[in-house]
Every structure is written in structure tokens, then in C-alpha cells.
C-alpha positions as CSV (number, residue, x, y, z in Angstrom):
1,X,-15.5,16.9,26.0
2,X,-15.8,15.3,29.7
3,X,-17.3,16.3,32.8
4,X,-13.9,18.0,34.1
5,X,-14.7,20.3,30.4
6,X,-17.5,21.8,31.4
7,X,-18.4,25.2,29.1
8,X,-19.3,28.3,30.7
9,X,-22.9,29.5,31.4
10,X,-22.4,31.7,28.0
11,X,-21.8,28.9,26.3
12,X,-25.0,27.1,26.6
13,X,-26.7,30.8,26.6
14,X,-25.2,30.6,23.2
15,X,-26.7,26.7,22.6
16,X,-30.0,27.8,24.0
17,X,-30.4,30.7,21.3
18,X,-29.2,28.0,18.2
19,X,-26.4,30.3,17.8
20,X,-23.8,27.5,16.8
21,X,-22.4,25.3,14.4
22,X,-24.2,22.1,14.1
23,X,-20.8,20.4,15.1
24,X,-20.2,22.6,18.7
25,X,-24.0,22.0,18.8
26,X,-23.3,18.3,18.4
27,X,-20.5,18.4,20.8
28,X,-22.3,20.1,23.6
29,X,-25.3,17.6,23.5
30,X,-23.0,14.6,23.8
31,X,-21.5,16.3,27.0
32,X,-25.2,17.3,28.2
33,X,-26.3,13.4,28.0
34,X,-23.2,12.7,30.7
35,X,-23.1,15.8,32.6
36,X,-25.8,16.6,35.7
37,X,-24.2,19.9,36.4
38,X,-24.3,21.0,32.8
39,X,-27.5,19.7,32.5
40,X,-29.2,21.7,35.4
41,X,-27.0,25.0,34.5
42,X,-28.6,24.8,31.2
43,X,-32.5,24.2,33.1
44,X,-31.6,27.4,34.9
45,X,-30.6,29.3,31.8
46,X,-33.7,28.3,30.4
47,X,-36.1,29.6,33.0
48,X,-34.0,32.9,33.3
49,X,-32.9,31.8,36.5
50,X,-29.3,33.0,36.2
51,X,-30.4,36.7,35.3
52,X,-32.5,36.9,38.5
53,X,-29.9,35.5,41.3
54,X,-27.2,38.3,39.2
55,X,-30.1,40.8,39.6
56,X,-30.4,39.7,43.2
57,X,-27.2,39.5,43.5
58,X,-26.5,42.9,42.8
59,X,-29.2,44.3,45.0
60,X,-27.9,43.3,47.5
61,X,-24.9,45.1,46.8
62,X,-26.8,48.3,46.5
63,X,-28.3,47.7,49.4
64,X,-25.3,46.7,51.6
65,X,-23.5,50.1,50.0
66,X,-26.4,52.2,50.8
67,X,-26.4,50.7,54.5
68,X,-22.5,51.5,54.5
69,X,-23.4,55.3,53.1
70,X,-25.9,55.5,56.0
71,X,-23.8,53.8,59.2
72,X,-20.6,56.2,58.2
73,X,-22.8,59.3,58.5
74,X,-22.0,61.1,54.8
75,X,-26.3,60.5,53.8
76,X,-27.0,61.9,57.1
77,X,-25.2,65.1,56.2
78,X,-26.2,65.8,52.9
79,X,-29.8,64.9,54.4
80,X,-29.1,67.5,57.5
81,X,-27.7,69.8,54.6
82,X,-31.0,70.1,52.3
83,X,-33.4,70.1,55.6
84,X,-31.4,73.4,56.8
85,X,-31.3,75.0,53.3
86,X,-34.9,74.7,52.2
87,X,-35.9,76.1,55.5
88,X,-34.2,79.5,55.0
89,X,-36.3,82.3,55.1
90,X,-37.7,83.3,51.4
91,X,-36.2,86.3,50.4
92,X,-38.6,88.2,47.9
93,X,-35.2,90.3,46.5
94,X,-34.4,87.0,45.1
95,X,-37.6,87.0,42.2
96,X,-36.7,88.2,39.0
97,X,-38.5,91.5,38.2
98,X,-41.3,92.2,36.5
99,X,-41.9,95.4,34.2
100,X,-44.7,96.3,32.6
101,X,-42.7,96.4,29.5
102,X,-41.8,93.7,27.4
103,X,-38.2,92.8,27.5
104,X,-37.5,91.8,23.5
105,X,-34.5,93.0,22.3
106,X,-36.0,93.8,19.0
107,X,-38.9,96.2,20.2
């Protein structure tokens, strides 16, 4: 394996958790002696660096989607919609009744 062979992130996710053979194990160190970029994807694995720029990543996705929601108006209406419906006037008719009676079937 050479430089142009790098393995994919999961790969040394895998090597990090001594999840493979001793041989792929074996083959993967030999390419980490020669290979800076390998070597600092697998120091980034290590200190959970990768999960936190996907989190970040992704949060910033949210957030660009919620700006988007809130620029094209459609928030703003559901928002204008449940300000205008909880401010309806109560209307007692509404309540479920109350008897003095108790309501079982079985009485």
C-alpha cells in the first residue's frame, strides 16, 4: 500500500478499535510510518475530532435550512397562524359536562 492507497477514515476507525486481522493491521502500520496524511487522519480519529466537524457540519445545515424556512415566509405563517388561534375567545360550550352522576356504564 503507498501513499496514492490511502484507506478511508472507517478504516483506521476500524484499526483504532483493534478490530482487524493482524495482517491488514500489519499492512496499515507499514503505510502509517510513510504516510503524513494518514497519520494525522488517524490523530483526528483518535481525539473524536471527525465526529465533531460532521456534528458541526450538520448544524450548520439545520441552521442554514431553518434561516431558509424563515427568509421564504412559511415559519412566519404557521407562527402568525397559532398567535391568532390561541387568542380566540374561550367559549365555555366547549367544556365537557359535568353531572352529578357518575357516568359508568355498569351502574
Amino acid at each position: 500500500m503507498n501513499a496514492n492507497q490511502c484507506p478511508e477514515p472507517g478504516t483506521w476507525k476500524t484499526f483504532l478499535d483493534g478490530e482487524l486481522l493482524d495482517e491488514a493491521s500489519a499492512d496499515l502500520t507499514a503505510h502509517l510510518e510513510e504516510c503524513e496524511a494518514c497519520q494525522q487522519t488517524l490523530e483526528r480519529l483518535a481525539a473524536g475530532k471527525e465526529t465533531w466537524e460532521g456534528t458541526a457540519r450538520q448544524l450548520a445545515e439545520a441552521d442554514a435550512k431553518a434561516e431558509q424556512l424563515e427568509s421564504s415566509g412559511h415559519l412566519r405563517d404557521v407562527l402568525n397562524d397559532l398567535k391568532t388561534t390561541s387568542n380566540r375567545a374561550y367559549d365555555p360550550s366547549l367544556r365537557p359536562q359535568q353531572s352529578s352522576k357518575s357516568s359508568c356504564c355498569f351502574e
